[in-house]
C-alpha positions in Angstrom: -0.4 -5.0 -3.6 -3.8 -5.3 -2.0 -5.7 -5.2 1.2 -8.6 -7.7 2.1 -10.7 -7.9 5.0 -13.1 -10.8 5.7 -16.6 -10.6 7.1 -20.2 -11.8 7.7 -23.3 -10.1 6.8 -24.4 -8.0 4.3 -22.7 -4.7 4.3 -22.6 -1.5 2.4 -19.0 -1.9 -0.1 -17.1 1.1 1.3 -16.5 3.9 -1.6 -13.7 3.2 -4.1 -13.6 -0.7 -2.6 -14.8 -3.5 -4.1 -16.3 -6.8 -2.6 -16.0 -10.7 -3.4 -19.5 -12.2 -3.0 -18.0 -15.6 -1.6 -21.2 -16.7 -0.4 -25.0 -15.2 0.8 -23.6 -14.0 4.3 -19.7 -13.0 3.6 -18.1 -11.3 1.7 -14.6 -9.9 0.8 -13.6 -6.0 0.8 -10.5 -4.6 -0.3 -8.6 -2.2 -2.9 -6.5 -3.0 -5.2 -3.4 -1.2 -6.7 -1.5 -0.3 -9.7 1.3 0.6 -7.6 3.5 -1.9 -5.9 6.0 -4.9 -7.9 5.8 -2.1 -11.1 6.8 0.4 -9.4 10.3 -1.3 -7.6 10.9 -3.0 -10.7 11.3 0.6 -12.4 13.0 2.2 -9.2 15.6 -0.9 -9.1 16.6 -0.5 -12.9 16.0 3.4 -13.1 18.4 3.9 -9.6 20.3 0.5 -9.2 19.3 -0.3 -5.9 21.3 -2.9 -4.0 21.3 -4.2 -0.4 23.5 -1.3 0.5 20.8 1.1 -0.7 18.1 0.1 0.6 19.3 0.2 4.1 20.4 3.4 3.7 16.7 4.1 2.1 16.0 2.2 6.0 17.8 4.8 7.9 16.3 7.9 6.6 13.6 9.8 8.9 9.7 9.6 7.4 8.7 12.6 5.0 12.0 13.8 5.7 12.8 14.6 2.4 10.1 17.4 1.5 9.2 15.6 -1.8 5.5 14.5 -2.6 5.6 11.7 -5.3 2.2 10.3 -6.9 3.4 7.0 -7.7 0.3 6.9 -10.4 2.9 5.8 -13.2 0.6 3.8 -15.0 -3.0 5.2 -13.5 -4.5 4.6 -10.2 -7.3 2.1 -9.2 -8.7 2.1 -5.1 -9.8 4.0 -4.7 -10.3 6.7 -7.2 -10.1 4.8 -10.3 -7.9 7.1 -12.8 -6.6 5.5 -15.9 -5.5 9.0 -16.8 -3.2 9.3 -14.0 0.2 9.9 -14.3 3.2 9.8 -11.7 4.4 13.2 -10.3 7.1 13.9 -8.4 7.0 17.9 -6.4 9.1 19.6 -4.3 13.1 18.7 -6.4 15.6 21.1 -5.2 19.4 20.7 -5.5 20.0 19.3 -2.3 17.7 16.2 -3.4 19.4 13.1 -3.8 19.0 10.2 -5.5 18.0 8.0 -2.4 15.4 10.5 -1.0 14.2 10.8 -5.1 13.8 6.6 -4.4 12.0 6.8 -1.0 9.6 9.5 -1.4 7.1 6.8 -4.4 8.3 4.0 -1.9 6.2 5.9 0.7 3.5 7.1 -1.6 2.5 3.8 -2.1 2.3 3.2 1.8 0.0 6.6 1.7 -2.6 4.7 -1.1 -2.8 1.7 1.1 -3.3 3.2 4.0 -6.1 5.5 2.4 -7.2 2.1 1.6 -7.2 0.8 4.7 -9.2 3.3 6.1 -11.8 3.0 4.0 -12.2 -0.8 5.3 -13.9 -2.0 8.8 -11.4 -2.5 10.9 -11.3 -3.7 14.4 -9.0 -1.8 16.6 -7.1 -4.6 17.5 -6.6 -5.8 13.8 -2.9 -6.7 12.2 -2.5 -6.5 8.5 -0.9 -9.4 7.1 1.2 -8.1 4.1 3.2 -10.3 1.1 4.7 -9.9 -2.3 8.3 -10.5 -4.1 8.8 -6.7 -3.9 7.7 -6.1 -0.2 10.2 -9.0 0.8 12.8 -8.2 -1.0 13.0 -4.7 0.7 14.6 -4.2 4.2 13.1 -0.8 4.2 9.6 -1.0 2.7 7.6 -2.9 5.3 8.6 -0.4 7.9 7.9 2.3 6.0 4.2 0.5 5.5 3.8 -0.6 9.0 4.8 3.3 9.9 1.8 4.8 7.5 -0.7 2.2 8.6 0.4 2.9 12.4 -0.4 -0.8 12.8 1.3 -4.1 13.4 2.5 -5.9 9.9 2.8 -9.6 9.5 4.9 -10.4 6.7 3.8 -12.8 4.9 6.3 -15.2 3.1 4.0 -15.6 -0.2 6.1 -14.1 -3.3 2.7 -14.0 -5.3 -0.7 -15.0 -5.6 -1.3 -14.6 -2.4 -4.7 -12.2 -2.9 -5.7 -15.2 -4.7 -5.3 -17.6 -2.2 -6.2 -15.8 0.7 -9.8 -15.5 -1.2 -9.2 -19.2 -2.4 -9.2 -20.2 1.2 -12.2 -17.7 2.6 -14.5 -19.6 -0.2 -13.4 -22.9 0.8 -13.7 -22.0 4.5 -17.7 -20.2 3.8 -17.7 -23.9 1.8 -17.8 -25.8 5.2 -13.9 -26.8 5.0 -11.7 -26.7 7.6 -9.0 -25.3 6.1 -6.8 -22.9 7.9 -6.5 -19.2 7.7 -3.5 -18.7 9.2 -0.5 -17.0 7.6 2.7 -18.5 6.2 4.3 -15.9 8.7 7.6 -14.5 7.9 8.4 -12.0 10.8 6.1 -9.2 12.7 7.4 -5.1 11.8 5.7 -2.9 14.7 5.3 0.4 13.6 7.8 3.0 15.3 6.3 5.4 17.9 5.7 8.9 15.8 6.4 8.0 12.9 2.4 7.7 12.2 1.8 11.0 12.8 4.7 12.3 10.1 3.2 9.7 7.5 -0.6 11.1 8.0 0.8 14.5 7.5 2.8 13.6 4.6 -0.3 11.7 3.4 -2.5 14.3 3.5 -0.2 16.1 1.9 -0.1 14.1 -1.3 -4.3 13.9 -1.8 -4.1 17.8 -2.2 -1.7 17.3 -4.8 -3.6 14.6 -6.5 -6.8 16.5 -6.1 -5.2 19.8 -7.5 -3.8 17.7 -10.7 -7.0 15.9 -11.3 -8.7 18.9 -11.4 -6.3 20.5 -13.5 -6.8 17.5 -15.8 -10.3 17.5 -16.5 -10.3 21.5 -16.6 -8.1 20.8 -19.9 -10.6 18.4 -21.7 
């Protein structure tokens, strides 16, 4: 998964982003993650989600479960960069089941992005336009995202590649070529009313935690 923003001039990279130079004058920010396809692929064979699942997954309140997962299972990259990373899941008791064990990574992931996202220049008006086989396939996910981000999200019907053809088209459009930036649009989530507010809680949340481990970490080597 990944987040790009398009624009003119020559501007400082925000920290733990990184830029395509498509031309002198624009250039494309973003973050990328680790975290995304990998991570439903394990969740799907690990829990055996079906349809029937995931809408439950749907119907349960944000944060709701008390559980703060680092979905780090293979490292981090934006914005911190930590190959040493590992996945961490806090706060198991016996009343935990297995669909709140699934939905607590689902909406770490939507906390990385929208640390991401913050991190880019954003008018206040802006929609994030959002794809991937993962993403789609999930009735639950893009809610959860568009809840975290506390923005409009425009699904995108791409299953993948699509950060390489949205940058594919930006060049060709800095090129002098009319092609056209729109989005293969798929359907528009709006975020539910204060559900934002749980998420940047339950966000905040989880960077103590990976802070506190990080440290931890580097205190032992």
């Amino acid at each position: 998964m990944r987040k790009l923003l398009w624009f003119r001039a020559a501007r400082p990279i925000p920290p733990g982003l990184w830029s395509y130079h498509i031309d002198a004058g624009t250039h494309l920010p973003g973050g990328a993650l680790t975290e995304g396809g990998n991570l439903y692929a394990w969740l799907q064979s690990t829990y055996r989600l079906t349809r029937t699942s995931d809408d439950d997954l749907a119907a349960m309140a944000p944060d709701a479960h008390g559980l703060t997962f680092l979905p780090a299972l293979g490292g981090t990259r934006s914005p911190d960069y930590d190959p040493h990373a590992r996945g961490t899941i806090h706060g198991l008791g016996y009343a935990s089941t297995p669909a709140q064990i699934v939905r607590a990574p689902m909406e770490g992931v939507a906390c990385r992005l929208s640390d991401v996202a913050g991190r880019l220049p954003l008018a206040d008006d802006a929609t994030f336009i959002a794809s991937g086989r993962a993403l789609l396939a999930s009735h639950a996910w893009p809610q959860i995202l568009a809840d975290a981000l506390g923005r409009p999200l425009l699904l995108e019907d791409i299953r993948a590649g699509s950060s390489a053809r949205g940058a594919a088209l930006l060049a060709l459009r800095a090129a002098g070529l009319g092609v056209s930036l729109e989005p293969v649009a798929q359907r528009l989530v709006e975020p539910t009313p204060g559900h934002h507010d749980a998420y940047r809680a339950a966000c905040a949340r989880m960077g103590r935690l990976t802070r506190v481990l990080r440290e931890e970490r580097e205190a032992v080597r």
